[in-house]
C-alpha positions as CSV (number, residue, x, y, z in Angstrom):
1,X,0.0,0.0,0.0
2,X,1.7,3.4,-1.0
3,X,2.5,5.3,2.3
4,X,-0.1,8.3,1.2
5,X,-2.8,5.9,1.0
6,X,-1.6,4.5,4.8
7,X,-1.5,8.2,6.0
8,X,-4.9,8.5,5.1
9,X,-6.3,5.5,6.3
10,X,-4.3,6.3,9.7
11,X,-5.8,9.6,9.9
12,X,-9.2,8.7,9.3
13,X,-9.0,5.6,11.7
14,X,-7.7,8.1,14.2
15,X,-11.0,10.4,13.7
16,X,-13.1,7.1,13.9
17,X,-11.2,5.9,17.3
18,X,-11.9,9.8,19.1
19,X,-15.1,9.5,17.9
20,X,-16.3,6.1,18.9
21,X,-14.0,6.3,22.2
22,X,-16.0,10.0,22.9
23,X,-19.1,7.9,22.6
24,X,-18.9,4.9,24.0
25,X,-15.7,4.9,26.4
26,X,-12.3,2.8,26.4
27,X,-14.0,-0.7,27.4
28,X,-17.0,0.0,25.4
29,X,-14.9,-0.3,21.8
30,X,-13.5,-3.0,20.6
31,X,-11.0,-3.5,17.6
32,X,-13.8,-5.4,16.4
33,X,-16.0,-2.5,16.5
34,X,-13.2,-0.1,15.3
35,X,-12.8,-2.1,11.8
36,X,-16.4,-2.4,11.2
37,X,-16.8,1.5,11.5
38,X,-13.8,1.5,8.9
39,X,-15.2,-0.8,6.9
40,X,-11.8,-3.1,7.1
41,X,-10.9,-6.5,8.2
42,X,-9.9,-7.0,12.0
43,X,-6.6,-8.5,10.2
44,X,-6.3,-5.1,8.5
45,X,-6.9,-2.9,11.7
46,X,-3.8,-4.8,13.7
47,X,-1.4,-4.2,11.0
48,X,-2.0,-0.2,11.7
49,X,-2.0,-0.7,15.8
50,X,-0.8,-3.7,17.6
51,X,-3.6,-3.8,20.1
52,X,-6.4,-1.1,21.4
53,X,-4.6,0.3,24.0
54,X,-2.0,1.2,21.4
55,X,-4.6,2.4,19.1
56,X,-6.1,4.5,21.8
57,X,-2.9,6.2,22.5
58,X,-2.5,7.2,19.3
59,X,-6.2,8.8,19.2
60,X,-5.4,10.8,22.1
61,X,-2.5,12.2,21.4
62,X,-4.0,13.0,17.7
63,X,-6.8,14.5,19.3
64,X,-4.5,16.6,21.6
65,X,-1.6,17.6,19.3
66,X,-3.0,20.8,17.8
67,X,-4.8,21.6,20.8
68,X,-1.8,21.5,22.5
69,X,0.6,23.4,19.9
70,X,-2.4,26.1,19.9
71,X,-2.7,27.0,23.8
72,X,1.0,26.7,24.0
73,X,1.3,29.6,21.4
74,X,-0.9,31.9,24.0
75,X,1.3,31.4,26.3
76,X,4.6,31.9,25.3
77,X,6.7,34.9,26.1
78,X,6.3,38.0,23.8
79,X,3.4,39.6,25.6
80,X,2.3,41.2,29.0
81,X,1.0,38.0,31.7
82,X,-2.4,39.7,31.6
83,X,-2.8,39.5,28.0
84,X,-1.5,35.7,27.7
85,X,-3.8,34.9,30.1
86,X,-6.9,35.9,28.4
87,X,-5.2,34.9,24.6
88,X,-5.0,31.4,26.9
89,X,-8.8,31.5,28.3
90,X,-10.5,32.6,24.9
91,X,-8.0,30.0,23.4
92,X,-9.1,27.3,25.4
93,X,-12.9,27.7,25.1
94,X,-12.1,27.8,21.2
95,X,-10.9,24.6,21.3
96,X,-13.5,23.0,23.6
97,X,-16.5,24.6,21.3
98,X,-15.1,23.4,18.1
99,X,-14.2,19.3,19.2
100,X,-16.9,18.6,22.2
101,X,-15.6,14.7,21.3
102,X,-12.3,15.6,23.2
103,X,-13.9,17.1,26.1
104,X,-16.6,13.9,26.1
105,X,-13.2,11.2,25.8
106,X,-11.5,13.1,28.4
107,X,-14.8,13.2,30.7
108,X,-14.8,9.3,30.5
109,X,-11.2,8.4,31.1
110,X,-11.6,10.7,34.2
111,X,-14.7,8.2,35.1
112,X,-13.7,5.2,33.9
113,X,-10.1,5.3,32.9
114,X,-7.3,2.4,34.9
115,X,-4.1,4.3,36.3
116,X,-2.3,3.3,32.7
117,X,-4.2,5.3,31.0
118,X,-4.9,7.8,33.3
119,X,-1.1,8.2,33.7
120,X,-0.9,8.5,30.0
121,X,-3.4,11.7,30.3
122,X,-1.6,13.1,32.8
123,X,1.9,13.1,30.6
124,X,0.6,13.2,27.4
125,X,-1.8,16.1,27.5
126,X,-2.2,17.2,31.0
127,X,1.3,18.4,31.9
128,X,2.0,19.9,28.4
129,X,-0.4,22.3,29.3
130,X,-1.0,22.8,32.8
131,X,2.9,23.1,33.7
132,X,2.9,26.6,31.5
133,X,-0.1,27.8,32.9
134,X,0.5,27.6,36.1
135,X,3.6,29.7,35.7
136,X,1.6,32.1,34.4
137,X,-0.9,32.1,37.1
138,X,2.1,32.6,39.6
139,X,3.2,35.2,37.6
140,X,0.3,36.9,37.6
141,X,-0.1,36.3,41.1
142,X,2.8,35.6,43.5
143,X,2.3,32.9,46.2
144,X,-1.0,31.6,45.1
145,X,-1.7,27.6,44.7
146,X,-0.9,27.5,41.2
147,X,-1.6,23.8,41.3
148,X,-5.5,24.3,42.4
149,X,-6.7,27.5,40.5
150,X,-5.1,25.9,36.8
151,X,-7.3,22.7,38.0
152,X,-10.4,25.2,39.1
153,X,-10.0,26.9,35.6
154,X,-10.4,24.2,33.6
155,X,-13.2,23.3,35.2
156,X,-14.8,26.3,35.0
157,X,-14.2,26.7,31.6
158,X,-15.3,23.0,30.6
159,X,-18.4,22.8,32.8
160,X,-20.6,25.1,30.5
161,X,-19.7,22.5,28.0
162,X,-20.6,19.5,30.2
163,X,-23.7,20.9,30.3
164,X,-25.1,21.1,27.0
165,X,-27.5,18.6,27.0
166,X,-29.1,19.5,29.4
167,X,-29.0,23.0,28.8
168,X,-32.2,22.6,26.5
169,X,-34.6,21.8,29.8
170,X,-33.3,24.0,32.1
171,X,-36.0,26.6,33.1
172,X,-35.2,30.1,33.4
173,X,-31.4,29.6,31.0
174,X,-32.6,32.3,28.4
175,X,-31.0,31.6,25.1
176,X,-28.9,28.1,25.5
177,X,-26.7,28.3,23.2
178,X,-23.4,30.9,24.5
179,X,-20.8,31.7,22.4
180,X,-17.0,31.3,22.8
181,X,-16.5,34.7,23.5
182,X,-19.1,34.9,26.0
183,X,-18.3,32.3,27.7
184,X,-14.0,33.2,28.2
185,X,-15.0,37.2,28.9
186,X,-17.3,35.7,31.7
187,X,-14.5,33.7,32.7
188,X,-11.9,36.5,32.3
189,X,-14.3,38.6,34.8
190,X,-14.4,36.1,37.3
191,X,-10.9,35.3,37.5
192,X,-8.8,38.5,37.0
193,X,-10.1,40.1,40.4
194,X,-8.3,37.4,42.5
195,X,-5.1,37.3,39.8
196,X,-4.4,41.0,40.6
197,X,-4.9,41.1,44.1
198,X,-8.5,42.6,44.4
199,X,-9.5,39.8,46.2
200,X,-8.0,38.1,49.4
């Protein structure tokens, strides 16, 4: 098979993995189920990924690559903290808007994943992030617990997103739907008071 025909059929088995991992979880998938959404052999499958947790691996980290390439760029050195911390915020509820399958395969591994693969999150996409940004948060703020507002942050950001379904019978929720840059300036407003000391 010509190696641009296997790059394609790698990339597109990686979009079916996130997707059907998103869905149904790590122990709901099997290869089996992974070659019949490909339309492919079993046989065919393994000689891409030796075994599913290989597979899923490789779905994670293709899921996370440009996400992580992205948020890193906001917070690189070049401008004020104040301004790499809202490029970061807006950045990050970008990303969690346009691929809700990521937020959804990280939501289960949180639930259901085994310490493997939870330590896999934690190396592979966690730290890549949350290292940076909590140098940031000390920068912005000297002293603080770095370590618990970049966890408190995330969530923040990700639980509008968690939401969603039910957001459509929730009484009193005005118009459901929020966009992106709603959602980060609300987040910006919350957050910048304590950053820069208005706040005990």
């Amino acid at each position: 098979m010509p190696a641009l025909q296997i790059d394609n059929t790698r990339s597109r088995l990686l979009e079916t993995a996130i997707g059907l991992f998103s869905e149904r979880g790590y122990s709901g998938v099997s290869m089996r189920d992974l070659a019949k959404a490909m339309g492919m052999s079993a046989a065919a499958l393994y000689n891409h990924y030796p075994n599913k947790r290989a597979l899923y691996q490789a779905a994670v980290e293709a899921a996370f690559d440009g996400k992580a390439q992205r948020l890193l760029a906001t917070l690189a050195e070049g401008k004020a903290p104040h301004e790499r911390l809202r490029d970061f915020i807006r950045a990050t509820v970008d990303e969690m808007s346009r691929t809700p399958e990521f937020t959804r395969l990280i939501n289960r591994e949180l639930l259901d994943g085994d310490a493997e693969r939870l330590a896999y999150l934690s190396e592979h996409v966690f730290v890549r992030i949350q290292g940076p940004f909590m140098a940031l948060l000390d920068a912005l703020r000297p002293g603080c617990d770095a370590f618990l507002l970049s966890e408190m942050l995330f969530g923040l950001l990700k639980q509008h997103f968690d939401m969603t379904a039910l957001h459509a019978h929730l009484s009193g929720i005005g118009e459901p739907t929020r966009s992106p840059t709603r959602i980060a300036d609300q987040a910006i407003a919350i957050v910048e008071p304590y950053l820069y000391g208005e706040t005990p």
